[in-house]
C-alpha positions in Angstrom: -13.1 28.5 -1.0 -16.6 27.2 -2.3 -17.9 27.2 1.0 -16.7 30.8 1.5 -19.0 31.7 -1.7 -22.1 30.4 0.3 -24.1 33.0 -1.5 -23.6 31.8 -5.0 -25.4 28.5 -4.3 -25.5 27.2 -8.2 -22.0 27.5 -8.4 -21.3 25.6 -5.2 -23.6 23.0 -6.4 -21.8 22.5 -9.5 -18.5 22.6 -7.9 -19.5 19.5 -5.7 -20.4 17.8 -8.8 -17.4 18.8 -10.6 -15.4 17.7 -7.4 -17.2 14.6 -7.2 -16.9 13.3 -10.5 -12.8 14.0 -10.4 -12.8 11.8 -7.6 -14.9 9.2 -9.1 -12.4 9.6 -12.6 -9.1 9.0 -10.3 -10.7 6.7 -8.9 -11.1 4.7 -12.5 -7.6 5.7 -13.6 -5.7 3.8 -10.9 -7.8 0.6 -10.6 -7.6 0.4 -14.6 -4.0 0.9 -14.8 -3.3 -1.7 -11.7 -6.2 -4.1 -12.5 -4.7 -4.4 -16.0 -1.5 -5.5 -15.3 0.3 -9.3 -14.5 3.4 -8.2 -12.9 4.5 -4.7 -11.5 8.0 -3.8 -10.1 9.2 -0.5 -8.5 11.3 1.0 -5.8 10.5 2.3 -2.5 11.4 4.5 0.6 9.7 3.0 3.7 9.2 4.8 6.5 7.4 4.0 10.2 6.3 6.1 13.0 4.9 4.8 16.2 3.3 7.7 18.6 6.0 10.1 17.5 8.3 7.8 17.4 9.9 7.2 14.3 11.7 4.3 12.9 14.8 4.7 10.5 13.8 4.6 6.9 14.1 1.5 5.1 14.4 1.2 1.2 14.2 -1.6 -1.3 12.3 -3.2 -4.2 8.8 -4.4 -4.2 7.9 -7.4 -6.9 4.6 -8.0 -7.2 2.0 -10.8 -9.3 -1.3 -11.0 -9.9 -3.1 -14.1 -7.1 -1.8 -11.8 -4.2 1.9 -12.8 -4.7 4.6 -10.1 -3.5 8.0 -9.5 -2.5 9.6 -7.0 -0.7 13.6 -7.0 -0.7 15.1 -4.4 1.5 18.5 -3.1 1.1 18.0 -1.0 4.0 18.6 -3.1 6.1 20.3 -5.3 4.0 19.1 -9.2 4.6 15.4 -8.7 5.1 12.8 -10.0 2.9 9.0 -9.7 3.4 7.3 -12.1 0.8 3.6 -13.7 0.2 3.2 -16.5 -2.2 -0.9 -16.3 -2.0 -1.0 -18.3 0.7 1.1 -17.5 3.2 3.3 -14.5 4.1 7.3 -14.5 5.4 9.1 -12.0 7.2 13.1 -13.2 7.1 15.4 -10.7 8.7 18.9 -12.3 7.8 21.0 -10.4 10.8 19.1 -12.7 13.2 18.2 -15.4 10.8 14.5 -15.7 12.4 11.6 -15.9 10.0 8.1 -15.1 10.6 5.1 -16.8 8.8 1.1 -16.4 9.1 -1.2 -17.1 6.7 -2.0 -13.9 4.1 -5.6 -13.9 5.1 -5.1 -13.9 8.8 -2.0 -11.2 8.8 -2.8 -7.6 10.2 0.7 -6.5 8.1 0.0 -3.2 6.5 2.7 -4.5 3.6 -0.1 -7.1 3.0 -3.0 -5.2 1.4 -0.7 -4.2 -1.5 -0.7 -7.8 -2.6 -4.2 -7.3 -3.4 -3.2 -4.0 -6.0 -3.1 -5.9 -9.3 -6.3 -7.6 -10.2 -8.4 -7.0 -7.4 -8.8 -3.4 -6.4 -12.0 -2.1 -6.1 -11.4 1.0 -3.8 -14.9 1.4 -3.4 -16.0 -1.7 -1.8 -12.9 -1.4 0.6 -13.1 2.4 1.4 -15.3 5.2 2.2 -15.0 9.5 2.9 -13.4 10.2 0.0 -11.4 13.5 -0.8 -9.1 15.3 -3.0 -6.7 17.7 -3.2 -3.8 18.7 -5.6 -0.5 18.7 -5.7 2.6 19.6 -7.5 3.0 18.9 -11.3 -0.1 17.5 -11.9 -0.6 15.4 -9.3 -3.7 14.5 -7.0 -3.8 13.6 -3.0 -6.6 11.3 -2.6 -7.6 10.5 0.6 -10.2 7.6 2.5 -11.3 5.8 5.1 -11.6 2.2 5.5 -15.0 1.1 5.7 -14.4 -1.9 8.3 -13.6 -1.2 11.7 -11.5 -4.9 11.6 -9.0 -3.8 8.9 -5.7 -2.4 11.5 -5.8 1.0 9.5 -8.2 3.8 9.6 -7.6 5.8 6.8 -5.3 6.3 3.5 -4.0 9.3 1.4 -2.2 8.0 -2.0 -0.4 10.3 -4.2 -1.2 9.5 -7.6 0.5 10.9 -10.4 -1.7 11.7 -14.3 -1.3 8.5 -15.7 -2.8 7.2 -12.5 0.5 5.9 -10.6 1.1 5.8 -6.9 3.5 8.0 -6.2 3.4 8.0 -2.5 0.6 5.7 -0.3 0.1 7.0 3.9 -1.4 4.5 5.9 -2.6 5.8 9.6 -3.0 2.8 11.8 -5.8 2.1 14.4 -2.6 2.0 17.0 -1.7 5.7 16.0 1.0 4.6 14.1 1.9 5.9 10.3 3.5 4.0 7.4 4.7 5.8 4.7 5.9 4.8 1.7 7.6 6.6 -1.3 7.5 4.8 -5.0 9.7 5.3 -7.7 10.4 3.5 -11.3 7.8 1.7 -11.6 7.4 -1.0 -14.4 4.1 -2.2 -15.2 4.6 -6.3 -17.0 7.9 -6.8 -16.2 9.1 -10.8 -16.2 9.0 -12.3 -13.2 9.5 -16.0 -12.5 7.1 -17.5 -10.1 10.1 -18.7 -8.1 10.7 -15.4 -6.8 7.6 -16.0 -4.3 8.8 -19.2 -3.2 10.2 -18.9 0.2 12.9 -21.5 1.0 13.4 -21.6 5.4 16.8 -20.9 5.8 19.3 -23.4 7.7 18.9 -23.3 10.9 16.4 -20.2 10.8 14.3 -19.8 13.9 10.9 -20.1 12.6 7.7 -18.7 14.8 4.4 -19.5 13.7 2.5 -16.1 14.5 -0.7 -16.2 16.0 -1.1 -12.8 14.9 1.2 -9.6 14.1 0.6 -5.6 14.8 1.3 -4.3 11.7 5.4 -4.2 12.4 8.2 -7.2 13.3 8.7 -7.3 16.8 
């Protein structure tokens, strides 16, 4: 609409600065709610599309610690479990009792950069192009791109609610593909025991060492 206004140039000007230093506020209100916390907890609607191609949604619970700790228990499907204990990450899927390990720094996972939320977000230093937009109820779209072409995503939007929440976080992949994920009841400190991140190899589990991974299980 500003840009339709080209005539009124002072007003434009100011509306870039206004626009500017929203982003820049939003920006502060997510990585000081996240950055503050020890634990978090909350529930979430997964969903994956490769190419047009869509996946079935998946649902479950996401645990996460501060020192890149997470842990994703899906009951959709029931039996799989994707969990990093700061090291290393696991990706169990109980129908075929085959696990999956890499190390957390080496993993192109797109589960994986959410293990760096509490503590260590600095959304500047890891993304560029930013945008905004609104939403329903208060709510802000904010939108970026990922400033290295190594990371296996190009570009973000997160949903993120007036007390600086993530609501809903779109990753678009360098492969064309889109992960989506939906959050709801958050908890910010919950109790968590350390043992939750402490992935015990099932009997007779096939276990692959992956060399590296695409983002998805194969």
């Amino acid at each position: 609409m500003l840009r339709s206004l080209c005539v009124l140039l002072l007003f434009v000007g100011s509306g870039v600065l206004s626009l500017a230093a929203t982003t820049d506020e939003l920006i502060r209100r997510v990585e000081a709610r996240y950055n503050a916390a020890q634990t978090l907890s909350v529930e979430f609607v997964e969903n994956y599309n490769m190419q047009g191609h869509p996946r079935p949604p998946e649902e479950g619970k996401l645990t996460l610690r501060k020192e890149r700790k997470m842990r994703w228990d899906y009951a959709r499907p029931a039996g799989k479990l994707f969990i990093s204990d700061g090291k290393t990450v696991y990706l169990y899927s109980a129908l075929e009792n085959r696990v999956e390990k890499m190390p957390l720094k080496n993993t192109e996972d797109m589960r994986a950069p959410l293990a760096f939320l509490l503590g260590r977000l600095d959304m500047k230093k890891e993304f560029r192009d930013f945008s905004t937009r609104p939403a329903e109820d208060g709510d802000v779209w904010l939108a970026a791109r990922s400033k290295s072409d190594r990371t296996p995503y190009d570009n973000i939007d997160m949903l993120i609610a007036p007390d600086g929440s993530v609501r809903q976080l779109k990753i678009a992949g360098r492969d064309q593909s889109l992960l989506a994920f939906s959050f709801k009841d958050e908890h910010l400190n919950p109790p968590v025991n350390d043992s939750l991140f402490h992935f015990i190899i099932p009997a007779g589990a096939d276990v692959v060492d992956s060399v590296a991974w695409d983002g998805q299980e194969r």
